[in-house]
mmCIF file of the N, C-alpha and C atoms, coordinates in Angstrom:
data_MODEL
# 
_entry.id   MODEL 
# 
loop_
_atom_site.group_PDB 
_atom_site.id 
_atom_site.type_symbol 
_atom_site.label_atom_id 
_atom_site.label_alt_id 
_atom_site.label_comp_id 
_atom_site.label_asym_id 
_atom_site.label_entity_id 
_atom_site.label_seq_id 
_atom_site.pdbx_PDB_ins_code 
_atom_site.Cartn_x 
_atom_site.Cartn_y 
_atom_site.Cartn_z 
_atom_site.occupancy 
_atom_site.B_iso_or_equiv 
_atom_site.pdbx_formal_charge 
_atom_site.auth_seq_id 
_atom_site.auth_comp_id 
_atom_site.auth_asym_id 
_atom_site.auth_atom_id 
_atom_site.pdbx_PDB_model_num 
ATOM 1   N N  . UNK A 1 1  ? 96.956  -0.575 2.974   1.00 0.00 ? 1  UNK A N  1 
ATOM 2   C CA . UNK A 1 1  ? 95.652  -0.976 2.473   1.00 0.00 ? 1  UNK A CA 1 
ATOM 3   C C  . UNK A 1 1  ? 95.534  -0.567 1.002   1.00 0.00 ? 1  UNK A C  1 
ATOM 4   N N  . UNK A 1 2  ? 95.318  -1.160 0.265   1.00 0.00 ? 2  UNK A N  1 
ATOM 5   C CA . UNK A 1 2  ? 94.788  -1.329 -1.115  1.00 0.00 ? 2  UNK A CA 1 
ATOM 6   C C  . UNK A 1 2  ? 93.361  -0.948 -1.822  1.00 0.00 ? 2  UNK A C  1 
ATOM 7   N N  . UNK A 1 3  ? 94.000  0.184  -2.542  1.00 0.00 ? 3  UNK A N  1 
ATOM 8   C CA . UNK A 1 3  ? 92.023  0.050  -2.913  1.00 0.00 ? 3  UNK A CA 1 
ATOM 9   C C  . UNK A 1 3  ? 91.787  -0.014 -4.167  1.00 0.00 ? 3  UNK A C  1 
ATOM 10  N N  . UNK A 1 4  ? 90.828  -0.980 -4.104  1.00 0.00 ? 4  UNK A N  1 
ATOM 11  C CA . UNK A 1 4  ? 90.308  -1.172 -5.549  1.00 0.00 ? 4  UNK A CA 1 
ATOM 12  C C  . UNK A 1 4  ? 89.728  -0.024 -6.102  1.00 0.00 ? 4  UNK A C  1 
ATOM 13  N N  . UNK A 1 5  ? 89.862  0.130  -7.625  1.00 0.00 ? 5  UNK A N  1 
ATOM 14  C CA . UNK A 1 5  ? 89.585  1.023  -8.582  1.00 0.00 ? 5  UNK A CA 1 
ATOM 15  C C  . UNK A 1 5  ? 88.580  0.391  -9.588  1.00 0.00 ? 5  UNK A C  1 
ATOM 16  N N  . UNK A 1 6  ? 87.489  0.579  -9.923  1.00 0.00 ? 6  UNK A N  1 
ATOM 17  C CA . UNK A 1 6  ? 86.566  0.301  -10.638 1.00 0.00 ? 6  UNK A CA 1 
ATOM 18  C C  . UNK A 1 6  ? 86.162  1.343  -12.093 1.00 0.00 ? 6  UNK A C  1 
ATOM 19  N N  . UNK A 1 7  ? 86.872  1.327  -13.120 1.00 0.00 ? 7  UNK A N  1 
ATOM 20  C CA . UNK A 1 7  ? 86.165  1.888  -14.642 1.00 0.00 ? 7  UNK A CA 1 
ATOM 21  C C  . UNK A 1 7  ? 85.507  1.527  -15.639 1.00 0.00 ? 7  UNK A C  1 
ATOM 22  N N  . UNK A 1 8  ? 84.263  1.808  -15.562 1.00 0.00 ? 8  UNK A N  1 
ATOM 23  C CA . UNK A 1 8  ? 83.426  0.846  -16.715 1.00 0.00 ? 8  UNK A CA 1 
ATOM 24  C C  . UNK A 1 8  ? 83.497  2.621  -17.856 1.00 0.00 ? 8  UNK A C  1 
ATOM 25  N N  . UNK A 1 9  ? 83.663  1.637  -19.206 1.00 0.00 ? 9  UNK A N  1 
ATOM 26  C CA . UNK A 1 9  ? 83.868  2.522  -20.065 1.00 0.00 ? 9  UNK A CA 1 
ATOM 27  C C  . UNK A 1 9  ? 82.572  1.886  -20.810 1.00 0.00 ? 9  UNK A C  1 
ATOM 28  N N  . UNK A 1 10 ? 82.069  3.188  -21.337 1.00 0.00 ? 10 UNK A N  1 
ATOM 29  C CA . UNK A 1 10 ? 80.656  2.697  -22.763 1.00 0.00 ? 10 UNK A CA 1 
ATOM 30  C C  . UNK A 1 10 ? 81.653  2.725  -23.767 1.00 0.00 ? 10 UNK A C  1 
ATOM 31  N N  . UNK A 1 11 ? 81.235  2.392  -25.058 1.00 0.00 ? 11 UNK A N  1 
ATOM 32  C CA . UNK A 1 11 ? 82.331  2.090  -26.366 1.00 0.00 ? 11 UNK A CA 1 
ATOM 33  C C  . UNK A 1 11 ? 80.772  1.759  -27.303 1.00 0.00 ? 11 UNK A C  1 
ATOM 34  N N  . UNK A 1 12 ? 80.820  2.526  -28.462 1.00 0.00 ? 12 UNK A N  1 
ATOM 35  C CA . UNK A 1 12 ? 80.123  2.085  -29.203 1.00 0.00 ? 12 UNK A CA 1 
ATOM 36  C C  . UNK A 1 12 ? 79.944  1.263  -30.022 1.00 0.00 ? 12 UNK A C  1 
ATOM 37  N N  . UNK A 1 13 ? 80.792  0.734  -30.923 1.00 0.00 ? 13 UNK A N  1 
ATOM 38  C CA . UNK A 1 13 ? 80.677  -0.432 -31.210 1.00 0.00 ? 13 UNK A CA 1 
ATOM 39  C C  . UNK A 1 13 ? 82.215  -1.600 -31.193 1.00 0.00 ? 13 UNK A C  1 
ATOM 40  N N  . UNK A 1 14 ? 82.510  -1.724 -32.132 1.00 0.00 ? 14 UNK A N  1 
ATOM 41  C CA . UNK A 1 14 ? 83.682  -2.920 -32.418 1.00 0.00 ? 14 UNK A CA 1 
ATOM 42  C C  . UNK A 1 14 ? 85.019  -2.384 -32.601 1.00 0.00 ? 14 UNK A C  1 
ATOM 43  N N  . UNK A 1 15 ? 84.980  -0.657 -33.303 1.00 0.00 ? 15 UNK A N  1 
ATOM 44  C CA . UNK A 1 15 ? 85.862  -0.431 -32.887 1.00 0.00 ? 15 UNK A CA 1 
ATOM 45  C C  . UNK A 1 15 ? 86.732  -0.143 -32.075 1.00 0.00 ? 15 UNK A C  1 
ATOM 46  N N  . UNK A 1 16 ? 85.790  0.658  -31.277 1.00 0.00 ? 16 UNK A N  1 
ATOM 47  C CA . UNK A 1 16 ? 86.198  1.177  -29.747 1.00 0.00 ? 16 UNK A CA 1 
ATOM 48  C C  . UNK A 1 16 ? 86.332  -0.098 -29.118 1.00 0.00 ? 16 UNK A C  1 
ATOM 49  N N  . UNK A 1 17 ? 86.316  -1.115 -29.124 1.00 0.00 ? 17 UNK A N  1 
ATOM 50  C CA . UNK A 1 17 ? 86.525  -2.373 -28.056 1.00 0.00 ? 17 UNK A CA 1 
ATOM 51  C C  . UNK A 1 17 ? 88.188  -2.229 -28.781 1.00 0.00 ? 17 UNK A C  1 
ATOM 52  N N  . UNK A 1 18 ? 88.382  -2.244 -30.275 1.00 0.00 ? 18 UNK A N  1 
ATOM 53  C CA . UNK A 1 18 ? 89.532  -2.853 -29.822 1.00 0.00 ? 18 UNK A CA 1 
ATOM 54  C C  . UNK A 1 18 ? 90.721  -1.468 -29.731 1.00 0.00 ? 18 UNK A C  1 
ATOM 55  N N  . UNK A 1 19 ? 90.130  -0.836 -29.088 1.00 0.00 ? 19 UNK A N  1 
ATOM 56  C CA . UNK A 1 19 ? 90.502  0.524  -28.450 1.00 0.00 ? 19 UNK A CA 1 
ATOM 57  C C  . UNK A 1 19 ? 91.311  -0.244 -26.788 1.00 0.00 ? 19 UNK A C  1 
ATOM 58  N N  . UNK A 1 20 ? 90.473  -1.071 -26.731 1.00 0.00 ? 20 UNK A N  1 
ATOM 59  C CA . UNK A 1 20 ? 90.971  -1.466 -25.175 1.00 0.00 ? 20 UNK A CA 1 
ATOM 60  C C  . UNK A 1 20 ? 92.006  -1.958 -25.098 1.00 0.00 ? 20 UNK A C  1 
ATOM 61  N N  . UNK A 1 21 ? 92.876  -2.823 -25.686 1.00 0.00 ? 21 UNK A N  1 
ATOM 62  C CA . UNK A 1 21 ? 94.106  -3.161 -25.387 1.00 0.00 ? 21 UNK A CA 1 
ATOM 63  C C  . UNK A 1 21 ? 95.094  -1.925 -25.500 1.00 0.00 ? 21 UNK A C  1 
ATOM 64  N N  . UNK A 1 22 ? 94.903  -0.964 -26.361 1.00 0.00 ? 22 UNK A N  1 
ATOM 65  C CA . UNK A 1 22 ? 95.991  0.273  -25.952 1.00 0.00 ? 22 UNK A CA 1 
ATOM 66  C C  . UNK A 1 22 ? 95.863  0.749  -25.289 1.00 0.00 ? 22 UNK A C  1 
ATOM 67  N N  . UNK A 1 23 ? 94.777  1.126  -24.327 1.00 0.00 ? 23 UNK A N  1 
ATOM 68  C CA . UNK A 1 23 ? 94.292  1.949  -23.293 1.00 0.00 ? 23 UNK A CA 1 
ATOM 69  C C  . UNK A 1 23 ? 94.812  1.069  -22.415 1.00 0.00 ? 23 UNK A C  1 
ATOM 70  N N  . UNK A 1 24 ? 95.009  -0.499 -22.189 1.00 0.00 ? 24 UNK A N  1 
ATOM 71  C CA . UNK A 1 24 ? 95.680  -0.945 -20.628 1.00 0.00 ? 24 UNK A CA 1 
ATOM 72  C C  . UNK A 1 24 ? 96.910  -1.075 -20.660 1.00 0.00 ? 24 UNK A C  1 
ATOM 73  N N  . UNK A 1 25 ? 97.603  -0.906 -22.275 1.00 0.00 ? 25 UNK A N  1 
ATOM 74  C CA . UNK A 1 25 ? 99.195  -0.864 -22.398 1.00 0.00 ? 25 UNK A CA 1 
ATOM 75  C C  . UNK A 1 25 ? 99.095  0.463  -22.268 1.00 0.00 ? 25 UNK A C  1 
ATOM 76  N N  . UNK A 1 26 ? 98.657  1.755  -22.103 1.00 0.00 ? 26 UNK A N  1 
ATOM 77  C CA . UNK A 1 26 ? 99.117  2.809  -21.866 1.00 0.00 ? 26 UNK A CA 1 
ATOM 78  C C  . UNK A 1 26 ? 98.624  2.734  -20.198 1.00 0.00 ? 26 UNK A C  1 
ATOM 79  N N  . UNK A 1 27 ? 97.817  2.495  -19.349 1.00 0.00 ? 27 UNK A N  1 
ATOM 80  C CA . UNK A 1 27 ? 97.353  2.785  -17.886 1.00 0.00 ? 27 UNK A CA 1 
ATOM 81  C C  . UNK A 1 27 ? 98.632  1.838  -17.636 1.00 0.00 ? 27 UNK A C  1 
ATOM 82  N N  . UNK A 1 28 ? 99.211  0.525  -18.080 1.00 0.00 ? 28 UNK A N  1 
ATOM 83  C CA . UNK A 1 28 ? 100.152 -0.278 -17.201 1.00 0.00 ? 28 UNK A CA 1 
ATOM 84  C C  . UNK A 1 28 ? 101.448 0.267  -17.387 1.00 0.00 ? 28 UNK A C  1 
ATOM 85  N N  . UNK A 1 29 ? 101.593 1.057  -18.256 1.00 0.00 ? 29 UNK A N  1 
ATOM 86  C CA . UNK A 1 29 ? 102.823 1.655  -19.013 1.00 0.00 ? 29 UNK A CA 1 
ATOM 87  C C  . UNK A 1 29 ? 103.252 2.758  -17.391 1.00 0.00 ? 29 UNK A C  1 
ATOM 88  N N  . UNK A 1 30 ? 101.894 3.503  -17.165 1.00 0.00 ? 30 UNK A N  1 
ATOM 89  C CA . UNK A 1 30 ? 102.026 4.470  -16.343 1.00 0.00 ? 30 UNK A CA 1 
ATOM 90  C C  . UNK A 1 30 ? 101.294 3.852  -14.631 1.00 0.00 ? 30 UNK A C  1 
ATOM 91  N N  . UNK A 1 31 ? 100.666 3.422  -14.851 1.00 0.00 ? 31 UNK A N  1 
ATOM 92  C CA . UNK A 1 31 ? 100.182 3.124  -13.275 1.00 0.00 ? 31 UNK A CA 1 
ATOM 93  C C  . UNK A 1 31 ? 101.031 1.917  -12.381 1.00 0.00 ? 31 UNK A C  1 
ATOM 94  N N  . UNK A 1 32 ? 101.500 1.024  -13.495 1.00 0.00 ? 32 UNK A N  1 
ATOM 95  C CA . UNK A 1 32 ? 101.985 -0.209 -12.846 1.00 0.00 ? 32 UNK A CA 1 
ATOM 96  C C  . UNK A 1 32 ? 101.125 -1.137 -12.207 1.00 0.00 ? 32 UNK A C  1 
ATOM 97  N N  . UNK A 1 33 ? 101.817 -1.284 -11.113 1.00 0.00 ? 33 UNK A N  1 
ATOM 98  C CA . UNK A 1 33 ? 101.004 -2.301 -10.150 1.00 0.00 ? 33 UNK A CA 1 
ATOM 99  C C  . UNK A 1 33 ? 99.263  -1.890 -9.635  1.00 0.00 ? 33 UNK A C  1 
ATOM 100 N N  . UNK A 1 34 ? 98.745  -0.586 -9.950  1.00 0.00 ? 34 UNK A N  1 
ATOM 101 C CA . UNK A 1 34 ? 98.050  -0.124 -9.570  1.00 0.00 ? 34 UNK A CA 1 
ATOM 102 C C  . UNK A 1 34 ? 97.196  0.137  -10.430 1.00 0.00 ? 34 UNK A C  1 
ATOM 103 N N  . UNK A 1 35 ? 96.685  -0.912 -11.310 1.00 0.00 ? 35 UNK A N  1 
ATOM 104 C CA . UNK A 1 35 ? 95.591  -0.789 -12.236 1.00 0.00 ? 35 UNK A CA 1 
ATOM 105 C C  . UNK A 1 35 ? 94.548  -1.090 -11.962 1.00 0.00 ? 35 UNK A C  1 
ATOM 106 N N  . UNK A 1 36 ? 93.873  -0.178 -12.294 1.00 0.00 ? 36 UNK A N  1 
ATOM 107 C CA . UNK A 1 36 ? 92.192  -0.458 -12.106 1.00 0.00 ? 36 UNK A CA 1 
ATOM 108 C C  . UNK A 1 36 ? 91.632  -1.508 -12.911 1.00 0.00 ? 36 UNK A C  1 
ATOM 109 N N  . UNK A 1 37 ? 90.366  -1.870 -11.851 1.00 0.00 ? 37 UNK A N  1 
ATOM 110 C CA . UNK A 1 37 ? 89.884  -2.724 -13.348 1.00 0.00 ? 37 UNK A CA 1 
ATOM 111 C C  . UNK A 1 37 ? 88.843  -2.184 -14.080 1.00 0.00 ? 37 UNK A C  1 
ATOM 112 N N  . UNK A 1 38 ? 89.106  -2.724 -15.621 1.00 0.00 ? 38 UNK A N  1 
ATOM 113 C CA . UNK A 1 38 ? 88.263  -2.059 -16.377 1.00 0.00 ? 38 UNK A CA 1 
ATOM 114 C C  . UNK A 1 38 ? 87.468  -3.274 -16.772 1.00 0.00 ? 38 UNK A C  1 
ATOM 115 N N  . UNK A 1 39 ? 86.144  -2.047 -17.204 1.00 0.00 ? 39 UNK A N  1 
ATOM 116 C CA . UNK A 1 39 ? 84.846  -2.676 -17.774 1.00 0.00 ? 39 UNK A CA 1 
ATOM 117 C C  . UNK A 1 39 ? 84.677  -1.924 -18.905 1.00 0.00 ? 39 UNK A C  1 
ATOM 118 N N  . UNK A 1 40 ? 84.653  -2.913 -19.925 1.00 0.00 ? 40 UNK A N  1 
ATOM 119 C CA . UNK A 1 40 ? 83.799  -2.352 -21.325 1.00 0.00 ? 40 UNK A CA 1 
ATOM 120 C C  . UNK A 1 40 ? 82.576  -2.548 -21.812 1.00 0.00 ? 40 UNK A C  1 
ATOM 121 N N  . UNK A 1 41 ? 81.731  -1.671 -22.161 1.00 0.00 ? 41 UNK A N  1 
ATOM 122 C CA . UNK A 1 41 ? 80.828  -1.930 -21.796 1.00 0.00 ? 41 UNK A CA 1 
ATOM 123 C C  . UNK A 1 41 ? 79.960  -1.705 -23.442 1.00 0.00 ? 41 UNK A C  1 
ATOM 124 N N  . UNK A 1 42 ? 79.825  -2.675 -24.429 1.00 0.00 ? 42 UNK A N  1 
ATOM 125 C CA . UNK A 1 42 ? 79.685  -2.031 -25.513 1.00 0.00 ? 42 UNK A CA 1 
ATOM 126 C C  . UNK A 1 42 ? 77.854  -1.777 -25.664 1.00 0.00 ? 42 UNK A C  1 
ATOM 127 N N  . UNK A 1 43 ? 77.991  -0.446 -26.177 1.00 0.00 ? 43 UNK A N  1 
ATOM 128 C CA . UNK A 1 43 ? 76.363  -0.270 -26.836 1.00 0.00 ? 43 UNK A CA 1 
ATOM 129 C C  . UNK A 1 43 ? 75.865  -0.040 -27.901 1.00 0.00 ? 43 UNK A C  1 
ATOM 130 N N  . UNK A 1 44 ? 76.434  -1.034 -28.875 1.00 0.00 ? 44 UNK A N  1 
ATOM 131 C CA . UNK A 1 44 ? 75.994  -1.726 -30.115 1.00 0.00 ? 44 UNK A CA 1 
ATOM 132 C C  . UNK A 1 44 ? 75.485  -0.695 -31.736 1.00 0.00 ? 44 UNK A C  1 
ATOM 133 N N  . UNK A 1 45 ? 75.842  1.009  -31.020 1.00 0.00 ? 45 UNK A N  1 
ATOM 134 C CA . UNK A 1 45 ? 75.002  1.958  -31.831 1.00 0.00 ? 45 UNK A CA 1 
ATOM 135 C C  . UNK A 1 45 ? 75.534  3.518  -31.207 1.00 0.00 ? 45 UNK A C  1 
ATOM 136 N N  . UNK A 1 46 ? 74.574  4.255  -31.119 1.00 0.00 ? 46 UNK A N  1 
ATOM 137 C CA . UNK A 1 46 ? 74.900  5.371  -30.242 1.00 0.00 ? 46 UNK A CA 1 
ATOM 138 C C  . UNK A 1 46 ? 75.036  5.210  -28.778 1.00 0.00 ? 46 UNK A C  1 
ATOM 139 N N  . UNK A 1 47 ? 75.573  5.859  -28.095 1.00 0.00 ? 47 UNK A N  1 
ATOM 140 C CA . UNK A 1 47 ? 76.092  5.751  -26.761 1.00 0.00 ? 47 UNK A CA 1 
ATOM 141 C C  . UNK A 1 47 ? 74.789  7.052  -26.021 1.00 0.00 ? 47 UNK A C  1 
ATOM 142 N N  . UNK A 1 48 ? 73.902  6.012  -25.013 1.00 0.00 ? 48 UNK A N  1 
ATOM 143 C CA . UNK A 1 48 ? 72.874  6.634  -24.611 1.00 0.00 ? 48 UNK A CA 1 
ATOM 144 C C  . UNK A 1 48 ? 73.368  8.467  -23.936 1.00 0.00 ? 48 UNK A C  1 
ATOM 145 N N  . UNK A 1 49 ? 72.215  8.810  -24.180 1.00 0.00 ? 49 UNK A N  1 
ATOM 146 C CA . UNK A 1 49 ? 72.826  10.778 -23.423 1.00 0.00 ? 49 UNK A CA 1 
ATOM 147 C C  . UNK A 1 49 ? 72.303  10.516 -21.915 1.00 0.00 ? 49 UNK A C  1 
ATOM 148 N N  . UNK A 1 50 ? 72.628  11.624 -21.492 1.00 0.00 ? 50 UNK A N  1 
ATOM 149 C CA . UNK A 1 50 ? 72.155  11.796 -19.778 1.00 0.00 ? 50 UNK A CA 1 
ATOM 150 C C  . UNK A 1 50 ? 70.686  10.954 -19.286 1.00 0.00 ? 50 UNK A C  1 
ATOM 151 N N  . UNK A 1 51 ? 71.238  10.046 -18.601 1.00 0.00 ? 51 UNK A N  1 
ATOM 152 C CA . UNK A 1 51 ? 70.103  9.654  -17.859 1.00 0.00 ? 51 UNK A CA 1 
ATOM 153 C C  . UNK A 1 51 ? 69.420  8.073  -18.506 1.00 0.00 ? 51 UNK A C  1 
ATOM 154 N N  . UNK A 1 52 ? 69.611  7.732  -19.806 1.00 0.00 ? 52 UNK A N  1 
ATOM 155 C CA . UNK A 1 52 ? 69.455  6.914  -20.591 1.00 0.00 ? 52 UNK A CA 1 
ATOM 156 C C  . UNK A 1 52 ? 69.972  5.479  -20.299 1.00 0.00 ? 52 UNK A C  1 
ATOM 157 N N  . UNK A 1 53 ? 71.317  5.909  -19.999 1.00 0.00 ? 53 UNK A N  1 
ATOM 158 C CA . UNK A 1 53 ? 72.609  4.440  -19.952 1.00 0.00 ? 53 UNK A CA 1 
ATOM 159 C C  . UNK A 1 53 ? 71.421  3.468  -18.766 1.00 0.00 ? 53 UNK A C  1 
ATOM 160 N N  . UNK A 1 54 ? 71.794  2.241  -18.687 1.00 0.00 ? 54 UNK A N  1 
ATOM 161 C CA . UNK A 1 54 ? 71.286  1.295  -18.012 1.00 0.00 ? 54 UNK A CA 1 
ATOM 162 C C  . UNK A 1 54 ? 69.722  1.602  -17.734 1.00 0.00 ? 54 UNK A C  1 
ATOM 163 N N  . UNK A 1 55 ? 68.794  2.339  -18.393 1.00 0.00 ? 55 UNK A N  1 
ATOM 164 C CA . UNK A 1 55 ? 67.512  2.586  -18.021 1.00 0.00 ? 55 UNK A CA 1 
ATOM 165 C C  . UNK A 1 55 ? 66.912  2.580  -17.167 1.00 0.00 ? 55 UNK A C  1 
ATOM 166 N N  . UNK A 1 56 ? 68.258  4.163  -16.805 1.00 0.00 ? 56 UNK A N  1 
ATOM 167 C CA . UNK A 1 56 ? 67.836  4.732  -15.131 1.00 0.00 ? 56 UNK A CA 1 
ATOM 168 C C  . UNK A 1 56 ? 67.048  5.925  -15.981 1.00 0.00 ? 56 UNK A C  1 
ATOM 169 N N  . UNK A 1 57 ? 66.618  7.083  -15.195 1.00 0.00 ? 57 UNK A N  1 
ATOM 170 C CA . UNK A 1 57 ? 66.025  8.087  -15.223 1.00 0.00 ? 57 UNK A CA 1 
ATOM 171 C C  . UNK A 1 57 ? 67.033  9.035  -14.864 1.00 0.00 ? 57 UNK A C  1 
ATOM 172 N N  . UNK A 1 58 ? 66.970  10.660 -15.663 1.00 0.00 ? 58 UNK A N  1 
ATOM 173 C CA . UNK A 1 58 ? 68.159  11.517 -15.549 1.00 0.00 ? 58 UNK A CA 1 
ATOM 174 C C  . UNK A 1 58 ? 68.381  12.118 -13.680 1.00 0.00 ? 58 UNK A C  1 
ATOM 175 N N  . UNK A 1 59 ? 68.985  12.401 -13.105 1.00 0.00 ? 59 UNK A N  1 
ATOM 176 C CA . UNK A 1 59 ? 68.968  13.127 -12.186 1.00 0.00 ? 59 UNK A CA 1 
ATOM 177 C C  . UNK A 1 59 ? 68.522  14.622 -11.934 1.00 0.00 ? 59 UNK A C  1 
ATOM 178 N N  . UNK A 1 60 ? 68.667  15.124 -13.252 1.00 0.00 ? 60 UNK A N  1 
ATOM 179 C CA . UNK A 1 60 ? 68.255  16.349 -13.173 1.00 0.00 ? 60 UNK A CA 1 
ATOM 180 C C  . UNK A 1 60 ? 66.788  16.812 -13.443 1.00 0.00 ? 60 UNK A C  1 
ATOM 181 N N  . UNK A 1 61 ? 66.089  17.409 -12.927 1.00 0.00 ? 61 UNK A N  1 
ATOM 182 C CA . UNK A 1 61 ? 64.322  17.512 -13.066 1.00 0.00 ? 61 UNK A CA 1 
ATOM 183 C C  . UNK A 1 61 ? 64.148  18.987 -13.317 1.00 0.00 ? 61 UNK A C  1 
# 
């Protein structure tokens, strides 16, 4: 049985995207057949702090 792997990465802007093609030539370099899939996920500026990302509320009270 096979299990899927799910990584969403935040990246702040344009550079960090093109951050992503070395990051899956280094995971395929080493994982092989067993790559996760990735998500990039860009946020255009600063990269929200705890609790912020997707405009949830923090967990901690």
């Amino acid at each position: 049985m096979k299990i899927a792997i799910k990584i969403a990465i935040l990246v702040e802007g344009d550079t960090e995207v093109a951050f992503r093609e070395k990051f899956r030539d280094f995971l395929t370099s080493h994982l092989g057949q067993n790559m996760p899939k990735l998500k990039f996920i860009p946020q255009h500026g600063r990269i929200p702090k705890e609790g912020k990302a997707y405009g949830r509320k923090s967990f901690r009270q």
